[in-house]
C-alpha positions in Angstrom: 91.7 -1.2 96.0 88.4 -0.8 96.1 86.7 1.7 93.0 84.7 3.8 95.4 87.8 4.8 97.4 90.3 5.7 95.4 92.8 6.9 97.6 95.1 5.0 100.3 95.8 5.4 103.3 98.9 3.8 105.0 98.3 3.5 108.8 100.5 2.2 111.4 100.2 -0.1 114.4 99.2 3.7 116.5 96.2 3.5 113.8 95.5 6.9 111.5 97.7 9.8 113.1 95.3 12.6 110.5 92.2 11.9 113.1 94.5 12.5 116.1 94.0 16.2 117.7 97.0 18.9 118.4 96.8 19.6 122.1 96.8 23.1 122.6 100.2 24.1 124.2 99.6 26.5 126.9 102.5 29.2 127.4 102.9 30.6 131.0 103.7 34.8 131.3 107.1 35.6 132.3 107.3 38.6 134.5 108.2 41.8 132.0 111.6 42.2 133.8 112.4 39.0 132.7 111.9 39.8 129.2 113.6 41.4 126.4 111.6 42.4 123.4 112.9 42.9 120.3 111.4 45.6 118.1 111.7 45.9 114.2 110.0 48.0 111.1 108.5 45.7 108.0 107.0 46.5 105.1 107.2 43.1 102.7 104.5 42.0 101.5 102.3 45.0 102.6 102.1 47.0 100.0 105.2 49.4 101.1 103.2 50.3 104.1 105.5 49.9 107.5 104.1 47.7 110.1 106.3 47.8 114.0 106.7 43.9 115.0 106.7 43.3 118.3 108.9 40.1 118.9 110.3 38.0 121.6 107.9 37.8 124.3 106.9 35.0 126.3 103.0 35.9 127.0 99.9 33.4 127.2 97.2 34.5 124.1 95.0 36.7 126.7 98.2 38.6 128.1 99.4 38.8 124.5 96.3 40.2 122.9 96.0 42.2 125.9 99.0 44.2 125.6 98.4 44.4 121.7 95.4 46.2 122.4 97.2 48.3 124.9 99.6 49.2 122.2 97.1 50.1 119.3 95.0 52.4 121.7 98.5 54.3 122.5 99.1 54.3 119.1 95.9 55.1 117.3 96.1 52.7 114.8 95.4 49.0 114.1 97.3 45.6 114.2 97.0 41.9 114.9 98.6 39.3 116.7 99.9 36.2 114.4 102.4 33.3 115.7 103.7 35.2 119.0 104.5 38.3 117.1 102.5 41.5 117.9 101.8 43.7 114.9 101.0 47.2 114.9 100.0 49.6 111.6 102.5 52.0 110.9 106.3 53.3 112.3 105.3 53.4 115.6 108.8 51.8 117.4 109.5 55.1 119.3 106.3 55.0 120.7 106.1 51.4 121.4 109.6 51.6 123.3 108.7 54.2 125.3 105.5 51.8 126.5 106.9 48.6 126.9 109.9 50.3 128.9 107.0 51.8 131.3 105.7 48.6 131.6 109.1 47.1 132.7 110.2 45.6 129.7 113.7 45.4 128.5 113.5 46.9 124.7 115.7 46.6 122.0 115.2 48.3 118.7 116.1 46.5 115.5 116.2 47.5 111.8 116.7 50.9 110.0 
């Protein structure tokens, strides 16, 4: 082992996998009448502050952050979208129901 590299690296006969890239993994948008969404109320981690999740849709990023910013203009408040799961500020499921429902989606509401 050489003094100026300290560390080793074990590599197989498919050479060093940490240099090989993810491929993106593109998701094709269901129609919203072939969807059910699932809607829940969290607070952990925030502070005690209730965030609506928005969970169980099959959307590509751009429809997904599409309808999330559909969904915080209704609501007049902020969120995010992180891993698939649409996050809006506040106890907004009633709200959000009422939307998705217009939209076509099947809606089920989760949680006290």
């Amino acid at each position: 082992m050489s003094q100026n590299n300290p560390k080793t690296v074990w590599s197989s006969e498919d050479g060093d996998l940490r240099k090989k890239e993810e491929k993106p993994v593109t998701v094709n948008s269901l129609p919203p009448q072939q969807q059910t969404v699932y809607l829940h109320r969290e607070s952990k981690g925030r502070g005690g502050k209730g965030v609506t999740l928005v969970k169980g849709l099959v959307l590509s990023e751009a429809d997904m952050s599409a309808l999330a910013k559909k969904l915080k203009q209704a609501c007049g408040s902020g969120g995010t979208v992180k891993d698939g799961v649409i996050e809006i500020q506040g106890e907004n499921r009633e709200r959000i129901a009422d939307i998705l429902r217009k939209l076509g989606y099947k809606v089920k509401v989760a949680g006290g």
